[in-house]
N, C-alpha and C positions, 0 to 999 in steps of 0.2 A: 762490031764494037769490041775494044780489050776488057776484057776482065782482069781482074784478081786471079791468081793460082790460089786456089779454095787448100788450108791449112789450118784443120780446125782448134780452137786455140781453147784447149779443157777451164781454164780460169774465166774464162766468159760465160755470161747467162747462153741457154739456147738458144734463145730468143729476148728480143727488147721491142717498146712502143715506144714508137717516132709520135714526141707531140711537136707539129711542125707550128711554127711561129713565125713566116715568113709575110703573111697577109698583115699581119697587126705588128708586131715587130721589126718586121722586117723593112715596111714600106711609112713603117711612122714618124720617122725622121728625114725622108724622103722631101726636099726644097719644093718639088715641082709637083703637084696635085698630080696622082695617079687618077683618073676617070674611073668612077662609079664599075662603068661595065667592065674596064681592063681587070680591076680587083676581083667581081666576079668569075670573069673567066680564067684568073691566077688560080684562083681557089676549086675548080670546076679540072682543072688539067689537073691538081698535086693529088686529088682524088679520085683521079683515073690512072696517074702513076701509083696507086697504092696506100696514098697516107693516111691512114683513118681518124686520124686526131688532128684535126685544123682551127689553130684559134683566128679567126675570121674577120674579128674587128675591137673596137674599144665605144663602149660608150661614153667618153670623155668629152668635158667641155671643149666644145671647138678650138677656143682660143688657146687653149693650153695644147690640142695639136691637132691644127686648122688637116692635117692630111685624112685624119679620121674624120673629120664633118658626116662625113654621106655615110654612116655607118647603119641606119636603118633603111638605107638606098641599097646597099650592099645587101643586105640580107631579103629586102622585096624582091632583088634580082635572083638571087639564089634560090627563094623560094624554101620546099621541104629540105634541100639540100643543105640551106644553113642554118637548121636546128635538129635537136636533139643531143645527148650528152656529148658527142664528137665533136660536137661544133660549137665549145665557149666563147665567149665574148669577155672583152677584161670589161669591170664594172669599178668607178673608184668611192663611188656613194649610191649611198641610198636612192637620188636623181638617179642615177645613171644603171641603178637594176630597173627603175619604173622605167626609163627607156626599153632595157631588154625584156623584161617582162612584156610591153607593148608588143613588141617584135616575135612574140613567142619561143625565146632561146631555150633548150634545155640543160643548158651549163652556164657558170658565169668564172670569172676569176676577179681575185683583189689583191692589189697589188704596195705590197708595206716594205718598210724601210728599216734594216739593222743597224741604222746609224741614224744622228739627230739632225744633222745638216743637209742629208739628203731627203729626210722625212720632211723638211720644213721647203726647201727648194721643188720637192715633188708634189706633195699634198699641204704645203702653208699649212701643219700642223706638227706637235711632238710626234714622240711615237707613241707616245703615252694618248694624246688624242686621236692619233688614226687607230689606233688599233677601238679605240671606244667607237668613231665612226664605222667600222667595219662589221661589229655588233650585232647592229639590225641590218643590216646587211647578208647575213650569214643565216642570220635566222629567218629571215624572209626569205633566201633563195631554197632553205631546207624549206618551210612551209609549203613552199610551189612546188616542192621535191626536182628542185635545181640540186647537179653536182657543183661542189666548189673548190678549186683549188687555190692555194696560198702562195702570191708570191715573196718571197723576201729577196729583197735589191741589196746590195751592197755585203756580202756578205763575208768576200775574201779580202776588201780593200775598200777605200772611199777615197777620191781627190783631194778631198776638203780635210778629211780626219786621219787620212795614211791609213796603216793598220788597223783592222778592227779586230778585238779581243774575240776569239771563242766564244768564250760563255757569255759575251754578251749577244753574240749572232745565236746559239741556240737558247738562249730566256724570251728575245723575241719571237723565233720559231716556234716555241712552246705555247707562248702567245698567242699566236696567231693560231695554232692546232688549237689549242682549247676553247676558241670561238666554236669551232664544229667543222673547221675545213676539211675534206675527204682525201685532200691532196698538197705536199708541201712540194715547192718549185725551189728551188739554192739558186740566188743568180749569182755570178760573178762579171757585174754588171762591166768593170771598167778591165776584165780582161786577166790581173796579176795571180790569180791562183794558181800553184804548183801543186806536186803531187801529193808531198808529205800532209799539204794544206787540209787538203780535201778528204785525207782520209783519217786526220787529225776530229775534222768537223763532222764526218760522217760518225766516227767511233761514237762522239762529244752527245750525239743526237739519240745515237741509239742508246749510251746511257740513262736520258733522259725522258724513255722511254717512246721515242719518234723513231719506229724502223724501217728499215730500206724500201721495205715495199709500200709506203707511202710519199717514198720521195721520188721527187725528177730533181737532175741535175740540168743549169742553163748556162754553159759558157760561153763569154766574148772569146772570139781569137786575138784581143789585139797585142801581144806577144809572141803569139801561133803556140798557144799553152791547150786550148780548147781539146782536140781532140785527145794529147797525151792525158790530160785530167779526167775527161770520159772514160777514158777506157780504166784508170784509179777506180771511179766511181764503181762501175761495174762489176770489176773484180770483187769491190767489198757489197754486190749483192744489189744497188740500183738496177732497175729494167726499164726507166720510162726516161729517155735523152730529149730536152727541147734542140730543135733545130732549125735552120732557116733555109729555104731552098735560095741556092744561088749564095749562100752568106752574104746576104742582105741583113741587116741589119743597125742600132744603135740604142743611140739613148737621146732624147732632147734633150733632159736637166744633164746631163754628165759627158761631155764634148772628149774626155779622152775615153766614151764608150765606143767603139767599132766594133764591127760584125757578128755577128753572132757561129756558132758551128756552122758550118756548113753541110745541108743533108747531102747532098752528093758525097763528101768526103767522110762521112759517117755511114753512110751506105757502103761505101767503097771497102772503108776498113774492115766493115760488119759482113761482108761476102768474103771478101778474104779469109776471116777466123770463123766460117763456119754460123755466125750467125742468123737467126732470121730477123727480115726485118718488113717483109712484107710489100717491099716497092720494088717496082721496075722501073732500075737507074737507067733506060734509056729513056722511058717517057719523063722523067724525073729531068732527064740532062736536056731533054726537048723546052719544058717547060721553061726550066731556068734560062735556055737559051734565048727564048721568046720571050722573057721576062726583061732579061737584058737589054734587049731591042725596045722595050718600051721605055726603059730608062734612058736610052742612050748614053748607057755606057758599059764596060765592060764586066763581066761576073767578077765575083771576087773570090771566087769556087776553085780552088786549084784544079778537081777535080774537072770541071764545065771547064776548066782552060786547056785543059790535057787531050778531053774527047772531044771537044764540042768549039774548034780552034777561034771559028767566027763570034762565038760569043766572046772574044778575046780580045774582039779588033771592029766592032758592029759601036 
């Protein structure tokens, strides 16, 4: 299989964690029901290619995204495999931790909104109420001595609002840190963040007392901006990239959201400059290819379309 000519690039961490997001992410906007057991065994391969951080499912009302339904079907099949702090689950209320909590999770995630259009589209609340929803939330998943991480959606842009101001995406993030979250996630849900963007927002945080080593960065490609902005984020000191195996990915409430990073194409990069990243992009490129076969359709992985030709044309 081609590699990367390894040139180690001094402006990058040593090393980064991959928190892969392909199982709950990635297959959540997905038309056609993925099967119970196909999800377990998606999650069973990215964790013998390597990825130690697997968000696994959502405990979300069905109806709001009928593809997560079987999400404590998913975790009986998994078994010890999918719990423990590697293995969160997004939670959007207080119902939906009493689901993981049933389930035995050791992590959970909650996931909030830097804009009011999308908060109310997402969660049918302000932000001003989800973040109060999220409350006991936080405090109950610390109680259980659950890890929790914060997501915030919209952070570079919104469909509905265009631009979203700085300081209003870091007052939220503030927000949401000061519930007790361990971990803040930056999504740029519908894709438009640029360089200057992100390292504008990273500076804005660390201001405000939120630093690098609590944040992950989650970008859409749908620009093909995702990995050049990763690599921004880094330089200024992030280590923890969300990614999706295959660039699978979306958003239900926001239709110009597509794909997410793609771990192959972040692996790829991350060998090349010398970084570690803890996976074996063949088994990585087997899975996604297998993965693709079950969608019928092709990866959206540059990477998977370069090595791995059949997932190109399956």
């Amino acid at each position: 299989m081609r590699t990367p000519q390894v040139e180690a690039d001094p402006t990058l961490p040593p090393e980064i964690t991959i928190y892969e997001v392909g199982a709950r992410d990635g297959l959540q906007n997905e038309k056609s029901v993925v099967p119970a057991d196909v999800k377990a065994e998606f999650i069973r391969r990215m964790a013998a290619a390597g990825l130690s951080t697997i968000e696994t499912t959502s405990f979300v009302n069905p109806q709001w995204v009928p593809q997560l339904a079987d999400a404590s079907e998913v975790l009986e099949l998994l078994g010890d495999e999918g719990r423990g702090p590697k293995r969160p689950v997004l939670v959007p209320n207080e119902r939906g931790l009493d689901r993981a909590l049933e389930a035995g999770v050791g992590a959970v995630a909650i996931f909030g909104s830097a804009t009011e259009t999308f908060a109310r589209k997402n969660l049918n609340r302000t932000v001003d109420e989800s973040i109060e929803m999220f409350r006991p939330v936080v405090a109950r998943a610390h109680d259980a001595d659950l890890w929790v991480r914060g997501y915030v959606s919209m952070c570079f842009g919104d469909p509905w609002e265009g631009p979203v101001p700085v300081e209003q995406v870091v007052d939220v993030c503030a927000r949401l840190m000061d519930l007790g979250c361990d971990q803040l996630s930056l999504g740029d849900t519908i894709g438009v963040a640029t360089s200057g963007h992100v390292a504008r927002l990273l500076d804005a945080l660390g201001d405000r007392g939120i630093g690098v080593e609590r944040i992950g960065v989650h970008f859409h490609d749908t620009y093909g901006q995702a990995l050049s902005n990763t690599l921004v984020a880094l330089r200024r000191g992030v280590t923890v990239v969300d990614s999706s195996a295959g660039g699978l990915g979306g958003c239900p409430y926001a239709e110009s959201a597509t794909g997410n990073l793609a771990t192959e194409d972040l692996v790829w990069a991350m060998r090349g400059a010398g970084v570690e990243t803890g996976v074996d992009l063949e088994k990585l490129l087997e899975t996604s290819a297998w993965m693709a076969r079950q969608l019928g359709r092709p990866s959206p992985s540059a990477v998977v379309r370069a090595l791995t030709p059949a997932a190109s044309s399956d």
